[in-house]
C-alpha positions as CSV (number, residue, x, y, z in Angstrom):
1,X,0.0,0.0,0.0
2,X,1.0,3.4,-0.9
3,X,1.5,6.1,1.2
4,X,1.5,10.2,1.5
5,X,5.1,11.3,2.9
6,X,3.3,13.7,5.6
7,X,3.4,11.7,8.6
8,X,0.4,12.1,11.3
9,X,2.8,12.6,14.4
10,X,6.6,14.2,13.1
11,X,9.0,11.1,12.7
12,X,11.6,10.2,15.1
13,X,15.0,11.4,13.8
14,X,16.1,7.7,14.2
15,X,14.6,4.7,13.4
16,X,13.7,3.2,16.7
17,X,15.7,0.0,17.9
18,X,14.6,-3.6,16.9
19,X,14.3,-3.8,21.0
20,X,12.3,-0.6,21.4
21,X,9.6,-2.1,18.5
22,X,9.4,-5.6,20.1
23,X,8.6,-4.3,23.6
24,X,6.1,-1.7,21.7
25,X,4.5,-4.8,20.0
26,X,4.1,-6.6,23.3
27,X,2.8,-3.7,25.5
28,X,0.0,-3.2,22.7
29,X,-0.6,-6.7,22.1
30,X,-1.3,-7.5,25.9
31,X,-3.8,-4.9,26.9
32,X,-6.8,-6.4,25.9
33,X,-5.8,-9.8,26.3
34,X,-5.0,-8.7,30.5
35,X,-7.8,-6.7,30.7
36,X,-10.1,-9.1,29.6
37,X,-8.8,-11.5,32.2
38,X,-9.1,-9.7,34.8
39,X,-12.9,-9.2,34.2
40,X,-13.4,-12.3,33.0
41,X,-11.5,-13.9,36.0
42,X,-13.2,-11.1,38.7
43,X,-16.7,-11.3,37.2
44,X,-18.1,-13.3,40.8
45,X,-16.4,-10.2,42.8
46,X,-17.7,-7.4,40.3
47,X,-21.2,-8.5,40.3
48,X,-21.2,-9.0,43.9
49,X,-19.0,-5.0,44.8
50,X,-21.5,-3.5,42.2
51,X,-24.4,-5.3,43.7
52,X,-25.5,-6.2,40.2
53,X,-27.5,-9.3,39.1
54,X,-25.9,-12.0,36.8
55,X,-28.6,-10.9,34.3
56,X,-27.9,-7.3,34.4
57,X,-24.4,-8.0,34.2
58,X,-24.8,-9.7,30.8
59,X,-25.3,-5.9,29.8
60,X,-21.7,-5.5,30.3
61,X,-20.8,-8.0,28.5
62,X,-22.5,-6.9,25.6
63,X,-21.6,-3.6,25.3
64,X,-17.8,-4.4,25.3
65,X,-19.1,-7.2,22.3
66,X,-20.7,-4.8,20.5
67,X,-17.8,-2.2,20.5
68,X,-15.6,-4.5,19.9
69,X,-17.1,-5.5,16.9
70,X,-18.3,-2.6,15.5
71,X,-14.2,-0.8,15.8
72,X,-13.0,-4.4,14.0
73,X,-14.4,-3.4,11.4
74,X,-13.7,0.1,11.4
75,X,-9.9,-0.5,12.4
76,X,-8.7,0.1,8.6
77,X,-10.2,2.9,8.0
78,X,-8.8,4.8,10.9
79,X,-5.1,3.4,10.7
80,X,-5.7,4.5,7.0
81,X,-6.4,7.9,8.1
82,X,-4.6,8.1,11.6
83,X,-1.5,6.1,11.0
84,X,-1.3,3.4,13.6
85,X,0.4,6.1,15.9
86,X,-2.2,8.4,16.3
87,X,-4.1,5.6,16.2
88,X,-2.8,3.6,19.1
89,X,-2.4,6.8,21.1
90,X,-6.0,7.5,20.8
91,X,-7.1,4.1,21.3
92,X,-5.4,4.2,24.9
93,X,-7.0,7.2,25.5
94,X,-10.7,6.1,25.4
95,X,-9.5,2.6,26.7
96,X,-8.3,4.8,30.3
97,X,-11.4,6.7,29.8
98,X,-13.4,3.5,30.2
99,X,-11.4,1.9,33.0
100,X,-11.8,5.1,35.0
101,X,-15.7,5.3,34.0
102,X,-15.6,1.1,35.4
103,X,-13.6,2.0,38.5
104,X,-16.1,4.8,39.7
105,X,-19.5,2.8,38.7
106,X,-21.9,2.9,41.6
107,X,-22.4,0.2,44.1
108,X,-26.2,0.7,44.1
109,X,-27.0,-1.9,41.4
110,X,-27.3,0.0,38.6
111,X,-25.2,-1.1,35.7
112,X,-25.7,1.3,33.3
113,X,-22.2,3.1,34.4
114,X,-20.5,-0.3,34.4
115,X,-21.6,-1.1,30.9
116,X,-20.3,2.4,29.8
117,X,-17.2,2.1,30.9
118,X,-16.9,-1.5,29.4
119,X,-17.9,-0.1,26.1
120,X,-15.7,2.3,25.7
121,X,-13.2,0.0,26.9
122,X,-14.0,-2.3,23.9
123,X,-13.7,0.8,21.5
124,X,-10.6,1.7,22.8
125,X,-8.9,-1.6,23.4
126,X,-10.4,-4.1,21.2
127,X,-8.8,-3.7,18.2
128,X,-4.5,-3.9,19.7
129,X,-4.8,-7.8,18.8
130,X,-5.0,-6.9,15.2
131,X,-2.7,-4.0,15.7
132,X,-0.2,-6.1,17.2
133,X,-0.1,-8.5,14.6
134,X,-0.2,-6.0,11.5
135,X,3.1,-4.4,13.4
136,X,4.9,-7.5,12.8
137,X,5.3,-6.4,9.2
138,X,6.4,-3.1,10.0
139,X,9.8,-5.3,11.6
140,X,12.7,-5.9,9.0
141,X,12.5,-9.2,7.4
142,X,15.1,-10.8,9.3
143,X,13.6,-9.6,12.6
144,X,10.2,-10.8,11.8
145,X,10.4,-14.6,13.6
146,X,11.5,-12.4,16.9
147,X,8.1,-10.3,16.3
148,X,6.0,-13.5,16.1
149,X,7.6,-14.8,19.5
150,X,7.0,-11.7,20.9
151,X,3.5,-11.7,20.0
152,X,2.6,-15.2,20.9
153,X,4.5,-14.5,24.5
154,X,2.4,-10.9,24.8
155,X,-1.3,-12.3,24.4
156,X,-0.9,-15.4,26.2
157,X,1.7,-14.4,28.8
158,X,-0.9,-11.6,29.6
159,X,-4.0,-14.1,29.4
160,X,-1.9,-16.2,32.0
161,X,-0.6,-13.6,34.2
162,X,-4.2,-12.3,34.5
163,X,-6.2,-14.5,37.0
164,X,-3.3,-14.4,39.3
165,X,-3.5,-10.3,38.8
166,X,-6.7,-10.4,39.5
167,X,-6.5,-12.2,42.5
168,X,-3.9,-9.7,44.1
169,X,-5.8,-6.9,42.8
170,X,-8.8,-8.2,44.1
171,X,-7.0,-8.8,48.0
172,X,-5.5,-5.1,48.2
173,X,-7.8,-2.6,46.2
174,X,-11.6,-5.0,45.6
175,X,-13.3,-5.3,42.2
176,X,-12.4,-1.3,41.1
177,X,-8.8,-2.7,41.3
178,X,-9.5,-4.5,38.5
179,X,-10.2,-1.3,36.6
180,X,-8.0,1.2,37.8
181,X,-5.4,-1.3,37.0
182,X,-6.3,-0.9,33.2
183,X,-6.2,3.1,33.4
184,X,-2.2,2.2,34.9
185,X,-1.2,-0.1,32.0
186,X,-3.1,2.2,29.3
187,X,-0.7,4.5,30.7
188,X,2.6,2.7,30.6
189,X,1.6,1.1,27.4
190,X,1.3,4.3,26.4
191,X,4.7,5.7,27.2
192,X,7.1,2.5,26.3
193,X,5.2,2.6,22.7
194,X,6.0,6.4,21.9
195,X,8.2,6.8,19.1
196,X,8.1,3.3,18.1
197,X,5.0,3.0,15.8
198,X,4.6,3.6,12.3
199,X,2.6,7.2,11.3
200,X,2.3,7.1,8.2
201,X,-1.4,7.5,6.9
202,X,-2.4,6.1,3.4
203,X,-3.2,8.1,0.9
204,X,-6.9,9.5,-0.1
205,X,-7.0,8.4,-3.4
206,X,-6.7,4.6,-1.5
207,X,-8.9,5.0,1.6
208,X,-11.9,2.6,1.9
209,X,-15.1,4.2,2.8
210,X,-18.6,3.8,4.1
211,X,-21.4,6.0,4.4
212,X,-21.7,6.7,8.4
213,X,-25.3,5.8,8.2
214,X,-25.1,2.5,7.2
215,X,-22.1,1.9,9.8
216,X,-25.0,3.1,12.5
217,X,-27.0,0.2,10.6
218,X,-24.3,-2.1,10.9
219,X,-24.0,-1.3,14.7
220,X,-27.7,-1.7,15.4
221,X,-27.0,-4.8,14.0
222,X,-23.9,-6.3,16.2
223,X,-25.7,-4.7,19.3
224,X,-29.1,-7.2,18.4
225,X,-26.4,-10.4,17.6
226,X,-24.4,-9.5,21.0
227,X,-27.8,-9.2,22.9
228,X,-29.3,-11.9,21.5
229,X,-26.0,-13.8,22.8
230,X,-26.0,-12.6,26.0
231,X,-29.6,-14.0,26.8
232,X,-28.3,-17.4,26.4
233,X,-27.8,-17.6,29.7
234,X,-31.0,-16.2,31.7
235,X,-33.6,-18.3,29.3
236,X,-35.4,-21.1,30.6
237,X,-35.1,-24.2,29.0
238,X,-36.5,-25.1,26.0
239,X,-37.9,-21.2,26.2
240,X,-36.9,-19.2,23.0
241,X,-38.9,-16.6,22.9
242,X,-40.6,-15.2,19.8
243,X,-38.4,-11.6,20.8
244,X,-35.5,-13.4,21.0
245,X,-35.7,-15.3,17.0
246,X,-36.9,-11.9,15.9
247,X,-33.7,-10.2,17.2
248,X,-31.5,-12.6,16.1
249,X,-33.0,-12.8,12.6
250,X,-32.9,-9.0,12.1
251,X,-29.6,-8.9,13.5
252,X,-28.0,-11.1,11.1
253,X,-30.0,-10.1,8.2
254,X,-28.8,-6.3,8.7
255,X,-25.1,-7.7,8.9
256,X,-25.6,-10.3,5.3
257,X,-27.2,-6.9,4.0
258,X,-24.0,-4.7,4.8
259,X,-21.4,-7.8,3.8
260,X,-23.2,-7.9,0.4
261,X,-23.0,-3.5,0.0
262,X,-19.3,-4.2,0.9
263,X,-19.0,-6.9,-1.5
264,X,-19.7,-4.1,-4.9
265,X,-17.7,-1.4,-3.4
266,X,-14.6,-0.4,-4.9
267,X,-12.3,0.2,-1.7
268,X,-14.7,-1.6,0.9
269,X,-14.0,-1.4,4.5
270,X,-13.5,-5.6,4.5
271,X,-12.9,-6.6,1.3
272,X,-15.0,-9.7,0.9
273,X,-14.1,-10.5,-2.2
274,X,-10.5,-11.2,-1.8
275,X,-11.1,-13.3,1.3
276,X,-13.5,-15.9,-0.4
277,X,-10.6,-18.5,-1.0
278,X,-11.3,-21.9,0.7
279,X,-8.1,-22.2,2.9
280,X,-9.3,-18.9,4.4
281,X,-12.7,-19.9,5.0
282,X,-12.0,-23.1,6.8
283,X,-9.7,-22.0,8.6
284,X,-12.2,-19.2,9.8
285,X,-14.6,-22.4,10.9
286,X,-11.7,-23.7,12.9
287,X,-11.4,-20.4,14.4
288,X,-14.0,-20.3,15.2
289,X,-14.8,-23.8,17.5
290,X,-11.3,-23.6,18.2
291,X,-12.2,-20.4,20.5
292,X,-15.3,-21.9,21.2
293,X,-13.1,-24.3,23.5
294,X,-10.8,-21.8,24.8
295,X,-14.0,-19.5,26.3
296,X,-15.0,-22.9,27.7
297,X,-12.3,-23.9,29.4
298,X,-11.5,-20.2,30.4
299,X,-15.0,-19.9,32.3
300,X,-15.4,-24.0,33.1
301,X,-12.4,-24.2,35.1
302,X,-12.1,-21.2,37.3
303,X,-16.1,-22.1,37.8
304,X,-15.7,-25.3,38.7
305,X,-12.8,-24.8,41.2
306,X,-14.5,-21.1,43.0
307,X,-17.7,-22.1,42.9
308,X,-18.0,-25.7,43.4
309,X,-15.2,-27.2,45.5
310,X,-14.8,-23.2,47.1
311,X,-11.3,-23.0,46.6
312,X,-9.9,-19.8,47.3
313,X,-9.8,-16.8,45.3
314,X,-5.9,-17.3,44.7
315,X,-6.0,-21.3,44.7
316,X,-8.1,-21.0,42.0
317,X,-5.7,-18.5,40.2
318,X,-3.1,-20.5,40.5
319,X,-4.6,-23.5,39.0
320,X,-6.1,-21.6,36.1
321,X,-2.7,-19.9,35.7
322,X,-1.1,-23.6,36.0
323,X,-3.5,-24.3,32.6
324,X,-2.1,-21.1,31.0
325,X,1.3,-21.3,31.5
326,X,1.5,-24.4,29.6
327,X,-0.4,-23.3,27.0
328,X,2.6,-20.4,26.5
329,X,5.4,-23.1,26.4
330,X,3.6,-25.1,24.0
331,X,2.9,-22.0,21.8
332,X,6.5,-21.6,21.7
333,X,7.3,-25.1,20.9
334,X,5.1,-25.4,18.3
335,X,6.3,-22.4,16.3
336,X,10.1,-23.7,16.6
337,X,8.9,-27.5,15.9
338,X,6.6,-26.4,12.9
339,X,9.3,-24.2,11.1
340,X,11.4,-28.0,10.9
341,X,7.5,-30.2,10.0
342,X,5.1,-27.8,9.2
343,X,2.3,-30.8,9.4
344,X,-0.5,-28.8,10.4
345,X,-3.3,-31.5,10.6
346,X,-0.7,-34.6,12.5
347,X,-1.0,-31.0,15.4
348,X,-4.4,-29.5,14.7
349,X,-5.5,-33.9,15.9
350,X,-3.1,-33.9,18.5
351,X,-4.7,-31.2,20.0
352,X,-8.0,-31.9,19.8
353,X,-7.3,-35.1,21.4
354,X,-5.6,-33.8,24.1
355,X,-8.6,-31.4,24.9
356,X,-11.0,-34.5,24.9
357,X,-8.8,-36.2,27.1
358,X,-8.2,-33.0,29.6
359,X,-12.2,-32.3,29.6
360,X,-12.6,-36.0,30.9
361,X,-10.3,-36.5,33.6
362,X,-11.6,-32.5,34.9
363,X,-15.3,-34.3,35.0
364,X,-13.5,-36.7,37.4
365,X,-12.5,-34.1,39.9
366,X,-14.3,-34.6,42.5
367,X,-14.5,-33.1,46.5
368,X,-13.1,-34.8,49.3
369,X,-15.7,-37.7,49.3
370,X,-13.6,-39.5,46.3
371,X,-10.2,-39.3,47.8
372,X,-8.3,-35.9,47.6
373,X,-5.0,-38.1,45.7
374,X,-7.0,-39.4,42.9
375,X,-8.7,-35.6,42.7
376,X,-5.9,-33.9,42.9
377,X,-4.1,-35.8,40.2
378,X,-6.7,-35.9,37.7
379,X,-7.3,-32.0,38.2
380,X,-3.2,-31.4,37.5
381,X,-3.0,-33.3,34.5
382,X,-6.3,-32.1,33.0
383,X,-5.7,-28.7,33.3
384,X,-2.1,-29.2,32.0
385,X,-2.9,-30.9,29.0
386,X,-6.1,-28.2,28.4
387,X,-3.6,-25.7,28.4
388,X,-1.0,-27.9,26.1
389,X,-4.2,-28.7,23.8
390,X,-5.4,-25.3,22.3
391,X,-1.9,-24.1,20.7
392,X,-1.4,-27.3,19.3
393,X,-4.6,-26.8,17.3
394,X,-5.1,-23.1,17.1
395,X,-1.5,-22.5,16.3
396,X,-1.5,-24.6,13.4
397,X,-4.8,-22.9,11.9
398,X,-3.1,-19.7,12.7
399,X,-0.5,-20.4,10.4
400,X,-2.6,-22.0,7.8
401,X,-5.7,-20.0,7.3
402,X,-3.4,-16.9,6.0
403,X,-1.0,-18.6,3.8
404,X,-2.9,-17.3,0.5
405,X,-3.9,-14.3,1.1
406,X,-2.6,-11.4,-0.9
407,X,-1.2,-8.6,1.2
408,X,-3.8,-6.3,-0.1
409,X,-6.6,-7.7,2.0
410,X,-4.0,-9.1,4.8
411,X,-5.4,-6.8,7.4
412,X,-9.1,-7.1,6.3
413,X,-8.3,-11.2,6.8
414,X,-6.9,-10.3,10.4
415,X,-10.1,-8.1,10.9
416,X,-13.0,-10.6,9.8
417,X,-11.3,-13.3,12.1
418,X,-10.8,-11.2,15.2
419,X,-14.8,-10.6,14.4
420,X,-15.3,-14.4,14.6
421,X,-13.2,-14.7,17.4
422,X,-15.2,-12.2,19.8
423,X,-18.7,-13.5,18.4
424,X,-17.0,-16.9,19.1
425,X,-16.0,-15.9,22.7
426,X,-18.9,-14.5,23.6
427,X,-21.2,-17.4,22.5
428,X,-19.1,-19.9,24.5
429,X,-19.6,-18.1,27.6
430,X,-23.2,-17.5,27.6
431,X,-23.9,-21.0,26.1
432,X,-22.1,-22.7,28.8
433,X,-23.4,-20.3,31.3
434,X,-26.6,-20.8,30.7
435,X,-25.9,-24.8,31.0
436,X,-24.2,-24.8,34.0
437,X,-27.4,-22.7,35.6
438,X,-29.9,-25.1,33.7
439,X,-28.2,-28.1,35.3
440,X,-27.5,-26.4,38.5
441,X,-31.4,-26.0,38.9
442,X,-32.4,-29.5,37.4
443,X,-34.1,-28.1,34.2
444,X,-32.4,-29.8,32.0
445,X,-32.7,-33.4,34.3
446,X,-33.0,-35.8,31.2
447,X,-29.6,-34.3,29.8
448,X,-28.2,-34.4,33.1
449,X,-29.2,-37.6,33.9
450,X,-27.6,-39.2,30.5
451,X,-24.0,-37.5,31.5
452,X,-24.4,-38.8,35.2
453,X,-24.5,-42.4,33.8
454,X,-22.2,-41.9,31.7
455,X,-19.6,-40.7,34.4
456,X,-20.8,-44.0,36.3
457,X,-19.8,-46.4,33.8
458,X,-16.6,-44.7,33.5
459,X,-15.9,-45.3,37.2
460,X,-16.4,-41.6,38.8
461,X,-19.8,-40.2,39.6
462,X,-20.8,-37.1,37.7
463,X,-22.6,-34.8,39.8
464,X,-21.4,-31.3,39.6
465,X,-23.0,-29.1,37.0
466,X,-19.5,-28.1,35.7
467,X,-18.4,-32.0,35.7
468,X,-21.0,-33.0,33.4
469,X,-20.3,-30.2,30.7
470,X,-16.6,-31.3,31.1
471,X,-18.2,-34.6,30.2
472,X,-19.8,-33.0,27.4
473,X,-17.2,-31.4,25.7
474,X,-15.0,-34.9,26.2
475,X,-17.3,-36.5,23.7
476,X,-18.3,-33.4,21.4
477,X,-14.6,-33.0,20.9
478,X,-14.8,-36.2,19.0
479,X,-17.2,-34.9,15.9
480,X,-13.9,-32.4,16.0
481,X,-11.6,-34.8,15.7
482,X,-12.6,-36.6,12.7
483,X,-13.4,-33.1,10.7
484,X,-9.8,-32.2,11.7
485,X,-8.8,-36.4,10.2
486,X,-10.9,-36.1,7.2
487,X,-10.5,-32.5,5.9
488,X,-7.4,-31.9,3.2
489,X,-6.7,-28.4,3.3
490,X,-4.8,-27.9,6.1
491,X,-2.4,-30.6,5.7
């Protein structure tokens, strides 16, 4: 892509170190991935300081969706206009606006300050993954492989450093800790990135563009999809209300309506067009269920071992972390390992199978009843091999699903997948929210039932809600398994 020689910010008389643009690349790449931890981690204390309902609380939830979205697919256009300085610099800005906005919400119950804050956090800070990734690029060739580490070690060093964060912030400053904390880092991301970034802006003649009226269409529409989502979890069984299917149909209709304008438009804001290749499309479907597990396991394990056995706040951090960590060593194994036998499906199996196995020795773990040796082992190696299990099979569609794509619509790729990876995110949780409360209540006692016999004639009684779905996921990780054996485009 071309570019005007004016920059947006005046550039630094030398070009900034290969050190100074790796720890740039890491201190944007991590704030939404900590951030989100801690929120996702502290959500029991948040709800509980802000006196705020589970329901009500989905609110928040949604607004950060909906923002998220809705800047994904706005991120070109501003970087195109901004230059990723400016950019980044203002992106902080509202993300520090929103943490404050979190960190002074009300403890009355209301959640309407809460979901403010939370929105403008997902304005702000929603769009550094793709950031991150397009800054790679902006590294000399040879220094490229380092940015790639670096990135890898930023999102999921900060997803694994989070619930142990959380817990400390939780223990010396409450829930607003958890906020506050993100005004801090906005900051200091803010000051270790200056100079580093690129500011140049591309020029008008290339610019995509949109008519803001149909962008307030589009966002009408990701607003219905993320509300529609977040009522997963407070419907009764079986109860799908008309409202609901109307939403939902709308919702998506609105977003095929805008995807088809987009597909005629000379410079489009997602160039649909260039991205209709079937390696990319698959690989968007593995995506996709691929982050379907990792919101799973994210909310199943921290719920099982808070709310169920009532480990402590910090016990359970340290666990989850446990999980985490691992997954960071096996990231960085696979990228070295796959550079040597790049055999994406022989790792996008292994991992799958790995997961099946982790989900069904974490049904096992049981309290004290069933013998705290066999409990305690069962717990260590499932949540070890959950956290070995997703790298080895999103890694591999990571590097796959991008192999074709021209460098034109490279960004527009990373923007469409970062789409289907909050959609996917947010899905998982509510779904398996709404499960776990469903079985918790014995409304869904047939389903329940089913998995509690089949945990018998495996040897351990099922009885927790957050066991059986383990369970669950143990077997529906099979159907995966055999897509992953049979399919032949990533090979």
């Amino acid at each position: 892509m071309s570019v005007v020689s004016a920059p947006a910010f005046p550039a630094p008389r030398e070009r900034p170190s290969t050190a100074a643009q790796l720890l740039a690349l890491a201190a944007v790449t991590s704030v939404e991935f900590l951030e989100n931890g801690l929120v996702l981690f502290g959500a029991g204390p948040i709800m509980a300081g802000a006196a705020v309902s589970a329901s009500a609380f989905a609110l928040v939830y949604a607004a950060y969706g909906a923002a998220a979205v809705f800047m994904l697919y706005k991120h070109q256009w501003l970087v195109e206009r901004l230059g990723y300085r400016r950019f980044v610099a203002l992106s902080l800005l509202v993300f520090g606006l929103g943490s404050a906005v979190c960190a002074t919400s009300p403890a009355d119950g209301s959640v309407l300050q809460l979901a403010l804050g939370r929105l403008l956090q997902g304005l702000g800070g929603s769009t550094f993954f793709v950031a991150g990734r397009m800054l790679i690029n902006e590294l000399p060739p040879e220094r490229r492989f380092q940015g790639l580490l670096t990135f890898v070690c930023a999102l999921l060093g900060g997803t694994a450093l989070a619930p142990l964060l959380a817990a400390a912030l939780l223990g010396l400053g409450g829930w607003r800790a958890l906020f506050w904390f993100g005004l801090v880092w906005a900051a200091l991301v803010g000051w270790s990135a200056r100079g580093c970034l690129p500011a140049q802006r591309s020029a008008p003649h290339e610019r995509s563009q949109e008519h803001w009226g149909w962008l307030l269409v589009v966002l009408a529409g990701v607003c219905g999809l993320q509300w529609v989502i977040q009522q997963i979890p407070v419907q009764q069984a079986g109860a799908l209300s008309g409202r609901w299917l109307a939403v939902a149909g709308v919702s998506t209709g609105v977003l095929s309506l805008f995807a088809w304008r987009q597909w005629g438009r000379e410079r489009p804001l997602i160039n649909y067009r260039g991205l209709v290749q079937q390696r990319y499309l698959v690989g968007l479907v593995f995506y996709a269920l691929g982050y379907f597990l990792a919101g799973a396991m994210g909310l199943l394990l921290p719920w099982m071992l808070h709310q169920e056995l009532g480990f402590s706040l910090l016990a359970t951090a340290l666990w989850t972390s446990l999980g985490l960590c691992s997954s960071v060593g096996m990231a960085l194994a696979h990228i070295f390992v796959a550079r040597r036998w790049p055999r994406h499906q022989g790792f996008m199996l292994s991992g799958v199978l790995l997961q099946a196995l982790a989900c069904l020795l974490l049904s096992q773990v049981q309290g004290g009843s069933q013998g705290p040796a066999w409990s305690v082992l069962a717990l260590c190696l499932g949540t070890v091999l959950s956290g070995l299990s997703l790298p080895l099979f999103i890694g591999p569609v990571a590097q796959g699903t991008f192999l074709e794509l021209p460098p034109a619509v490279f960004s527009h790729g990373y923007q469409v997948k970062n789409i289907v990876r909050q959609l996917s995110l947010s899905f998982s949780v509510a779904l398996l929210t709404g499960l776990l409360h469903q079985l918790g209540e014995g409304h869904l006692a047939r389903l329940g039932g089913a998995l509690q016999g089949l945990g018998a004639w495996l040897g351990t009684p099922v009885a927790q809600p957050a066991a059986c779905v383990f369970l669950l996921l143990a077997f529906l990780s099979l159907p995966l398994a055999l897509a992953v054996l049979l399919q032949r485009v990533f090979r």
